[in-house]
N, C-alpha and C positions, 0 to 999 in steps of 0.2 A: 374566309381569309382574304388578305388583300392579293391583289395582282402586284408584281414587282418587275424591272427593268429595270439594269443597269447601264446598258446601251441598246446601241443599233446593232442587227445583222451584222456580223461581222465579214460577209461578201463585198459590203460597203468600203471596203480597205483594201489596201497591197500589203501582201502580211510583211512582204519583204524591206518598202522601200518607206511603208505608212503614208503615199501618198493614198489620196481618194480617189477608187478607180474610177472611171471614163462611165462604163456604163451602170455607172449608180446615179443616174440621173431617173428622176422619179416624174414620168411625165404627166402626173395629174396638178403636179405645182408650174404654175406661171413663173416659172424662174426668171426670165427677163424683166416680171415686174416686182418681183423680190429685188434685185439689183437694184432698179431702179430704186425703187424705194431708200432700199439699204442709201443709197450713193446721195438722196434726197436728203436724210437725214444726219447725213455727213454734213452734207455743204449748211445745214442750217444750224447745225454747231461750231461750224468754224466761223460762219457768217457772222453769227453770235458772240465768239472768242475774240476773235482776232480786228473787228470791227464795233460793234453793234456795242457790247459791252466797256470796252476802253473809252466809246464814246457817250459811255453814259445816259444812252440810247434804251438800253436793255438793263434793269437791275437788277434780276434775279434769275441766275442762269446755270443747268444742272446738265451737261453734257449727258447723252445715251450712247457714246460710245460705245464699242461690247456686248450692250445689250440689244444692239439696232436688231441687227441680221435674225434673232430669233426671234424677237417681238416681230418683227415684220412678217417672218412664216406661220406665225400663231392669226395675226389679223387677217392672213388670204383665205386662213382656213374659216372663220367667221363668216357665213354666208347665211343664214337663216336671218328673218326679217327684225323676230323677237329677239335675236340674241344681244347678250347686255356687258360690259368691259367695266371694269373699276378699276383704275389704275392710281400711280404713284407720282414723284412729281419724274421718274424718268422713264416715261412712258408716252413720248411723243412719237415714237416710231412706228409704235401700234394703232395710236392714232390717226398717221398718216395713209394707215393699210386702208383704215375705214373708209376713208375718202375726205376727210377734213380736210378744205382747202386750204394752199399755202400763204393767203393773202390772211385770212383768218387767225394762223398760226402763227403768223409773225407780227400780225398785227396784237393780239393779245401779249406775246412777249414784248411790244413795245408800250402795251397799255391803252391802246387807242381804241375809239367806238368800231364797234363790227366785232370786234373780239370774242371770246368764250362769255365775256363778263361787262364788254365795255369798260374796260380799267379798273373795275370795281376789284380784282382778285389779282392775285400773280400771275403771269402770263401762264407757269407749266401746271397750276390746278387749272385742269380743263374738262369741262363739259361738252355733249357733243349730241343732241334729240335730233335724229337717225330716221325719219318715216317712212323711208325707201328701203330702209339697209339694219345691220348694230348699231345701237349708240352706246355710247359712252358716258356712263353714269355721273353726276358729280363726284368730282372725287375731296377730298378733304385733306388739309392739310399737315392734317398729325399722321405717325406713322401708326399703321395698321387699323385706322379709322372706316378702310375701305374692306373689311372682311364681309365684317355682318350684314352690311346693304346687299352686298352681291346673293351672302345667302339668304336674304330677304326678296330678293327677287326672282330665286332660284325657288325658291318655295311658291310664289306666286305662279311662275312656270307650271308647277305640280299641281297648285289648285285649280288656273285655267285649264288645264285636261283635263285633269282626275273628277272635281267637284264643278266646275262648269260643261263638262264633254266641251269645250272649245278646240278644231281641229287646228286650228290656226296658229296654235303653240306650241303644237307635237315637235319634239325634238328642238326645242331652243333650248338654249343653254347659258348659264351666267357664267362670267371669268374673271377672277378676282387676282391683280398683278399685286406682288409683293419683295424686298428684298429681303436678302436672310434674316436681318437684324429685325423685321416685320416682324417673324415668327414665334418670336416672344412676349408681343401684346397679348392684352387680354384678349381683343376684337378677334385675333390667328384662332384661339383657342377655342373661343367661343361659336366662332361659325362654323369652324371644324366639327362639335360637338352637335350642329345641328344639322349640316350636312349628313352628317354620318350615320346618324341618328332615325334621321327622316329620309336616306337614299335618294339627295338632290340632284339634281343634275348642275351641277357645280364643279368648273375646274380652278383647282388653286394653284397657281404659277410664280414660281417662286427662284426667281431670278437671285443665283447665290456669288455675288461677290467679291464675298469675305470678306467687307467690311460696313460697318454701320457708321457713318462719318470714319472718324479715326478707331473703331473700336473692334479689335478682330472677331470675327463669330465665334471663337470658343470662348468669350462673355455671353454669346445668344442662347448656343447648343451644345448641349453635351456630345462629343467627338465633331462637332460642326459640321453635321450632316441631318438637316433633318427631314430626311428621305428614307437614312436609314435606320432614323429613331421611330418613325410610323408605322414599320410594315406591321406590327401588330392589330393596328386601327382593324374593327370589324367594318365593313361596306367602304372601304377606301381602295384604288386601284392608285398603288404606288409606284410613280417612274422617276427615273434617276441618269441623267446626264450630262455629256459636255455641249452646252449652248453655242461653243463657238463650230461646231464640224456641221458643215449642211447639212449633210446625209443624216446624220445622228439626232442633230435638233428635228430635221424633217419628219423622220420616224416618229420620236417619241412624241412630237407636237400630234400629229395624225393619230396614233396610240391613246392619244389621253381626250382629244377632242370625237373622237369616237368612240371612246370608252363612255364618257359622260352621254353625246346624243341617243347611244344605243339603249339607255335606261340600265346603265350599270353603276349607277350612285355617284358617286363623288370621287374625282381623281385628283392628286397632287405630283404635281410633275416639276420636278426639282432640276435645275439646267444650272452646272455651272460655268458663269462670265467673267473677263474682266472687268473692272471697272478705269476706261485708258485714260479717264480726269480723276480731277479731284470728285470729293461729293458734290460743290460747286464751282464756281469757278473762282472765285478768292481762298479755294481748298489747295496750300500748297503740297499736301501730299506729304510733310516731313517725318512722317511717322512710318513711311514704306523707307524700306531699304531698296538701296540702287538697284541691287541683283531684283527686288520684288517689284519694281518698276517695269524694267529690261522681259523681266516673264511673263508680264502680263500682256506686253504690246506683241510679245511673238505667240500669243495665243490671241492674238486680233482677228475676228471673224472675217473680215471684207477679205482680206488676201487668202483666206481659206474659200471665200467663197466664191471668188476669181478662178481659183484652182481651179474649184469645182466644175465651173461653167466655162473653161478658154483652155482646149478647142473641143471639148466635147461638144458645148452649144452653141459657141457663139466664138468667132476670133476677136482677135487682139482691138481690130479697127471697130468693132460693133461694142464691145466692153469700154473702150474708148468714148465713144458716140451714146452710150448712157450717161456717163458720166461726166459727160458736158454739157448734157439734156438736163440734166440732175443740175447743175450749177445754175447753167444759164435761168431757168425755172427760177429758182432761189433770190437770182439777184433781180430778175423782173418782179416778183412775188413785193420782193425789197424797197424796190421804188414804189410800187402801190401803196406797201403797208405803211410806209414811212409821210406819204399822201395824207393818209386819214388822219380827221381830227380827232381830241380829244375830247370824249363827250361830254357834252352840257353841265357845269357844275349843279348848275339849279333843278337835273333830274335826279340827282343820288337820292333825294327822300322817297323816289319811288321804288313800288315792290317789296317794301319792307311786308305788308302785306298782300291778300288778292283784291284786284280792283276788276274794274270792268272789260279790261285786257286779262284772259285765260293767260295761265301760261301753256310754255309748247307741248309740255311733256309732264306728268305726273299727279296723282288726282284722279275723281271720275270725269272730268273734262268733259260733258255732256255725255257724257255714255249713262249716267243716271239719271230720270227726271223722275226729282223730289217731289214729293207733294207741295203744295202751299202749306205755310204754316200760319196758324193762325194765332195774334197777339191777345186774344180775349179769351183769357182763362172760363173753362167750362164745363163748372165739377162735376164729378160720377163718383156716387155712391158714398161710402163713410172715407173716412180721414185713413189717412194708412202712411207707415214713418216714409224714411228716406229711401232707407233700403229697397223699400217695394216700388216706391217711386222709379227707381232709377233702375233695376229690374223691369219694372212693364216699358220703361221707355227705348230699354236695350232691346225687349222683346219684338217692340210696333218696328223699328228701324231694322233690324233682322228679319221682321218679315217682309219689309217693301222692298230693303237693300241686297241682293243676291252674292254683292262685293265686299259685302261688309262681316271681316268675320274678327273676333273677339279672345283675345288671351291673354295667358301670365303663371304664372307660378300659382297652383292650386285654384285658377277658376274652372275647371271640368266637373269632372265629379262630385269632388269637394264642395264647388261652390261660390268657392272666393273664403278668405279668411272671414269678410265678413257677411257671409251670405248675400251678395249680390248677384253672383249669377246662374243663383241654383236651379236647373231647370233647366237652364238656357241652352246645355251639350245635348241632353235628353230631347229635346225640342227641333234643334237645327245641328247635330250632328258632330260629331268628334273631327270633321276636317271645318269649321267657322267656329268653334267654340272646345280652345284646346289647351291644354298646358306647357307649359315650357320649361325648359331644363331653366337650372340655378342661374340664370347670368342676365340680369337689367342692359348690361352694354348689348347682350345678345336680345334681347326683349323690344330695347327700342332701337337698335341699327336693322334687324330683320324688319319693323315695322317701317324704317324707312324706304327698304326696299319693295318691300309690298306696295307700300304708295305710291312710287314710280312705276311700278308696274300698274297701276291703275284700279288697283283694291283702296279700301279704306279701312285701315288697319286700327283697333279700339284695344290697346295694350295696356293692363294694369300691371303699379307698380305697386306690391304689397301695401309699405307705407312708406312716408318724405323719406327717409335716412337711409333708404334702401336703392333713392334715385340716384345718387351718387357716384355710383361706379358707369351710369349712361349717362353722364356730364357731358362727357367731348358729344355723342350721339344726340343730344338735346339740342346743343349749340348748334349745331354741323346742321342739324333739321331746321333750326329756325330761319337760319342764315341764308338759306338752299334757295331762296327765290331770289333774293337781293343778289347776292354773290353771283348768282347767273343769269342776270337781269331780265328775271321773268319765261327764262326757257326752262327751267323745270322747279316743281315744288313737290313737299311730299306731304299733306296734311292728313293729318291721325287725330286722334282725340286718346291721351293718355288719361286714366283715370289711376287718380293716386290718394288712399285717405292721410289725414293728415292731424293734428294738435290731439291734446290727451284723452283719456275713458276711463271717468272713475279715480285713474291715478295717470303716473307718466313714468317716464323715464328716456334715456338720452338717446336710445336707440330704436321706438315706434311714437314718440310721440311730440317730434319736431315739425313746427307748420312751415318756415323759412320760406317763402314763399314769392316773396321778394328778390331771389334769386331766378326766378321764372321770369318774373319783369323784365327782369335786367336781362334777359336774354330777348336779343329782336329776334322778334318774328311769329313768337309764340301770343298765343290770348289763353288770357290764365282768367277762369272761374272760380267765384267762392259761394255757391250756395248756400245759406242758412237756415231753409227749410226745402218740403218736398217739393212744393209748386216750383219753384225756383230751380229746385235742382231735374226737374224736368223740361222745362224749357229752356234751360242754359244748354242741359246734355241736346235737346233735338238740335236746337240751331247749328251745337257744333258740328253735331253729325251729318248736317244737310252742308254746313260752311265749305270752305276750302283753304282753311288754315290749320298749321296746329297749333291744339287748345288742349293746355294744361287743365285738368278738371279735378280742383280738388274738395274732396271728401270727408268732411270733418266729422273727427271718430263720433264725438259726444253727442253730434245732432243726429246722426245713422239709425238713430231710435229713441230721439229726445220727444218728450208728448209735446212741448212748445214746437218742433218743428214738423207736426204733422200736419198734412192740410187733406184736402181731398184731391182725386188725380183729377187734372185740368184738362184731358183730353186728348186724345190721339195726336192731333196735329199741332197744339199750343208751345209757342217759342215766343222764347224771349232774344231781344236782340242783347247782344252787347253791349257795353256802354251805358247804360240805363238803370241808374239808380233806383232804391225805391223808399221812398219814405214811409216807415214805419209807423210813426206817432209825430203827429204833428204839434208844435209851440211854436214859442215866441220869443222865451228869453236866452235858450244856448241850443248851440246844433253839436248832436255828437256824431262823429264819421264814423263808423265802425264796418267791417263784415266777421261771416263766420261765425265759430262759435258765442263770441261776445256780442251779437246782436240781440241775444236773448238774455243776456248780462244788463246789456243797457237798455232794454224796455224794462224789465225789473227796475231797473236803480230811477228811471226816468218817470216808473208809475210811485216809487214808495216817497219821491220827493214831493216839495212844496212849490217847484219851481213847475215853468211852463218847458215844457223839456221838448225837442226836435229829434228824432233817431232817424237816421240814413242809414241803410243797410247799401253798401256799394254795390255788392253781389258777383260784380267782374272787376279785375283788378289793372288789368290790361284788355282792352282800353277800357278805363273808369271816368264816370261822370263828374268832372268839376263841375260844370255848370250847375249840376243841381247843389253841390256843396254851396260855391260863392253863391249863388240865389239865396239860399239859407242865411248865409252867413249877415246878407246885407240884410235882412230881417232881424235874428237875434242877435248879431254883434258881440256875438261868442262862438269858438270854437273846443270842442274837444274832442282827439282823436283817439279810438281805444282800439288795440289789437293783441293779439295773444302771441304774435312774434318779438324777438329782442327788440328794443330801442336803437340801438347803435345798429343803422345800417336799414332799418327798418321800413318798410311804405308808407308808416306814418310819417316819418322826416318828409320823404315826399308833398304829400298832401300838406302839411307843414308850409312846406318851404311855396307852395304854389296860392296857397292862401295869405302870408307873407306877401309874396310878390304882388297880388292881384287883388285883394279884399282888403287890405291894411289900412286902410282910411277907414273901414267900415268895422273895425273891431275894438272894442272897450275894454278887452282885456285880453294879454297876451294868449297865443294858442297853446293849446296844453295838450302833452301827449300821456295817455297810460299803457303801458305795456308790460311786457315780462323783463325783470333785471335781463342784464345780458351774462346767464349760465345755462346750462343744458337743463331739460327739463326733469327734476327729483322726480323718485319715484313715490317715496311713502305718500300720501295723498293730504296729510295735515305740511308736508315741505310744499307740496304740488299747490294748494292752497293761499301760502304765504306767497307766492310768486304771481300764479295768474290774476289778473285783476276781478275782484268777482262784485256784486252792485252793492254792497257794502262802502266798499272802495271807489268804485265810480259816485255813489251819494254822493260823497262825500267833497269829491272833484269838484261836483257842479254849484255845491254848495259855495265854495272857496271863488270858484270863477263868476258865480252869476256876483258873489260879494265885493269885485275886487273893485 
């Protein structure tokens, strides 16, 4: 059963007067630099309010008011080297504990080079790669976007002790900052369920107060406590208090951060604050009544925490002389940050992916050295499908990679839905090859944290229509290098099957694939046989990006896509078409399943027929298309995704732009109408293009 606290020692008080007595100072806290802090965090909101913002200086700005004084006693207590923060956008005061300098912090809030991001983000999503100290994860800009990394790194925590004996991680801990209205995401629920689950060392910090913009928390929580809707949770140590009483926040902060170091599972520690602004700063607040205004500023932590310390610690004049330190600080910090340029317009194309600059934080970052791999395929033994392929390739990489461990929903025992990683738990063990509870957001936000932690996380998702609920956690990953200019990334290699088997239907057998594109930062694969889909997988898995790898159902055991396995080390790069069948009078672009559609339709014709199989989608090879094109001066593009919206528009529209002198008949696309995929297989039939259908294309277009 869970552990439960509703306060602090009630010694901590004068029963009589409810002042905080004198000798409830707790002298393993740095109280004089709690203050400061606290007072630090002050002056950079008002800094911000009353200046910085009116002057249009600052544009996006969320006071921590309220929240200062106990975020600040949470980050003194963070002292282990591993330990990790994922906070919110008001969570600059914890930030501050870290050591994040003030030049830094203001200059991000004004958007300037030096910053979290160099302008590229809002100043209050901030990052923070720590190699002396905690860092501070990126954090993301939706709410509750920051659960599942945390408990993805919290697990990594687990793995470097437990499955690496690494001493060097003993007792880190991840802490994932939240407000109440957070605790209703999917992300809350889902990390919860893995913490809990797995007895992470994970604390969940859950800054309650009452309101989510304008929306009071009984819309979040049933009785708007959800402290005391958990105590049930098995392997949960649940605390419950007022954020604003030093002594009180001090306790249960100490309570719940030594709960979790001690290897007592996962703690949630509920603290409630006011909130003394709005949600922002254009938040007038007219949704609080006057009297709910008035009570929340006399439950302001700083003058409780004056109390605290004046004259127990420190008199009037030394309280004073903080808080002048604390300012002065703020407005030198001010002139610097206000100094700095803004950086380079002609650099934002950079970091979208990795270049020859690592970044600072996340990834093997040389702590792996990969074999070479080699580009000259070099077969062994008989032909075997895809499945097997991608199977022995997971197998070679598992045994060179010690970082590298592999899950999802039913690939342990089971296997994988489709038998690709049977063997693989039996082989390298139920902590690198495990399954996971029901939740894709939980699948890939834990993967992203594993990746900052320094593993290489290989997360399948059943199939495409199931990727869906890890949207925000896809975006948030691919973006993660750009948006922090190169100081952290998290690269994985997601393996996901994809288009129909035999028959279809709306719900396993969408390829949409195009929506990966469209997300920077990710490299999306489409192999269309084994060789292919062997060297696509090693590269990714030696790369340092993430690479969407998708798995299409029909070739997973198609005899056209079987080859021989090409070799332990053989990789294929990115970007690198491959032409299937060579001509002269039309070039057809195709990947996936329909490349074996269009060698069909390309052998049963009379014309001299060109097949290009892309094979990567991001980044795909023009060059080798336009080459083509300026040869047969025809194009046709075929894929098994909708039309409207589709990659082939793309390719379309780039052949248009750059080949158009050089074409004799407009481009022609085939694809699927735009509706969900039928299941019966004679409707599945009428829809996908199959070489019947393609004939008949080329026929029209070599004629026109």
């Amino acid at each position: 059963m869970p552990k439960t606290a509703a306060h602090a020692p009630d010694s901590a008080f004068d029963a009589q007067s409810g002042a905080i007595a004198s000798n409830a100072i707790d002298p393993s806290i740095d109280w004089r630099r709690v203050a400061y802090l606290t007072q630090l965090s002050r002056a950079l909101d008002a800094l911000e309010e009353t200046r910085l913002v009116p002057e249009k200086k600052v544009l996006y700005q969320f006071s921590a008011r309220g929240h200062d004084m106990a975020q600040v006693l949470l980050g003194t207590l963070l002292t282990h080297k591993h330990d990790a923060i994922c906070g919110y956008y008001r969570s600059r005061p914890i930030l501050l504990s870290l050591g994040v300098d003030l030049v830094e912090a203001l200059g991000s809030s004004l958007a300037r080079a030096g910053g979290y991001s160099d302008g590229r983000d809002i100043g209050v999503v901030f990052n923070y790669p720590n190699p002396d100290g905690p860092s501070a994860l990126p954090m993301c800009g939706g709410v509750g976007a920051q659960y599942t990394p945390t408990a993805g790194w919290a697990q990594a925590i687990k793995f470097r002790t437990e499955t690496l004996s690494d001493p060097d991680y003993k007792s880190a801990i991840g802490v994932v900052l939240g407000g109440e209205a957070s605790v209703a995401t999917n992300g809350f629920w889902s990390a919860l369920t893995i913490a809990t689950t797995l007895k992470l060392p994970m604390l969940f910090y859950v800054e309650d107060n009452g309101y989510g913009i304008s929306v009071p928390s009984y819309f979040q929580t049933p009785g708007q406590n959800i402290a005391a809707n958990l105590k049930s949770f098995k392997n949960l140590t649940v605390l419950d208090g007022d954020g604003t009483d030093p002594v009180e926040a001090a306790a249960l902060i100490k309570e719940g951060v030594s709960a979790v170091r001690d290897g007592d599972g996962p703690c949630l520690l509920r603290l409630r604050v006011p909130r003394l602004q709005g949600h922002s700063f254009q938040d007038t607040q007219t949704y609080k009544s006057e009297e709910r205004v008035e009570e929340e500023w006399a439950r302001d932590p700083l003058p409780k925490l004056k109390a605290h310390l004046v004259p127990a610690l420190m008199n009037e004049t030394e309280w004073a002389e903080i808080e002048q330190r604390a300012s002065a600080d703020v407005e030198a910090a001010r002139e610097t940050a206000e100094s700095l340029p803004v950086a380079d317009p002609q650099t934002v194309m950079r970091h979208v992916f990795s270049d020859e600059e690592p970044q600072a934080m996340g990834g093997l970052r040389g702590s792996y050295d990969a074999h070479e791999g080699d580009a000259t395929p070099r077969p062994e033994g008989a032909r075997i499908n895809m499945v097997t392929a991608i199977r022995k390739t997971l197998d070679r990489e598992l045994s060179l990679n010690e970082k590298m461990v592999v899950f999802g929903e039913d690939v342990g025992p089971k296997g994988g839905v489709h038998a690709v990683t049977l063997g693989l738990q039996d082989k390298y063990g139920a902590d690198r090859v495990f399954d996971t509870s029901l939740s894709e957001e939980g699948i890939i936000g834990r993967a992203v944290g594993m990746a900052l932690n320094g593993l290489l996380p290989v997360p399948e998702i059943q199939f495409r229509k199931y990727a869906e609920p890890a949207v925000e956690q896809i975006s948030d990953c691919g973006s993660m290098r750009w948006r922090t200019n190169n100081r952290f990334a998290a690269p994985m290699v997601v393996r996901m099957p994809v288009g129909f088997f035999k028959c279809g239907d709306p719900w396993h057998s969408q390829t949409n694939e195009v929506q990966f594109v469209h997300t920077p930062g990710w490299k999306v694969a489409v192999p269309s046989n084994a060789e292919d889909a062997v060297g696509l997988l090693r590269a990714a898995l030696r790369g340092d990006d993430p690479v969407m790898f998708l798995e299409h159902r029909a070739m997973l055991d198609a005899a056209s896509a079987r080859r021989a396995y090409p070799g332990n080390d053989f990789i294929l790069p990115f970007g690198e078409a491959k032409t299937t069948m060579e001509g002269d009078d039309i070039t057809i672009v195709t990947w996936g399943a329909m490349v074996e559609r269009c060698e069909k339709a390309a052998a049963a014709s009379s014309r001299s027929v060109e097949v290009i199989d892309l094979r990567t989608l991001a980044p795909w090879d023009k060059e080798t298309v336009l080459a083509s094109i300026a040869r047969t001066h025809r194009c046709l593009i075929v894929h098994e995704d909708l039309q409207t919206g589709g990659f082939g528009g793309e390719i379309a529209a780039i052949v248009a732009d750059e080949a158009f002198l050089d074409l004799d008949a407009p481009v022609a696309r085939m694809t699927m109408p735009d509706v969900p995929s039928p299941h019966n297989p004679a409707l599945l039939n009428a829809v996908v293009p199959d070489a019947e259908q393609i004939g008949a294309k080329i026929e029209e277009l070599c004629n026109f």
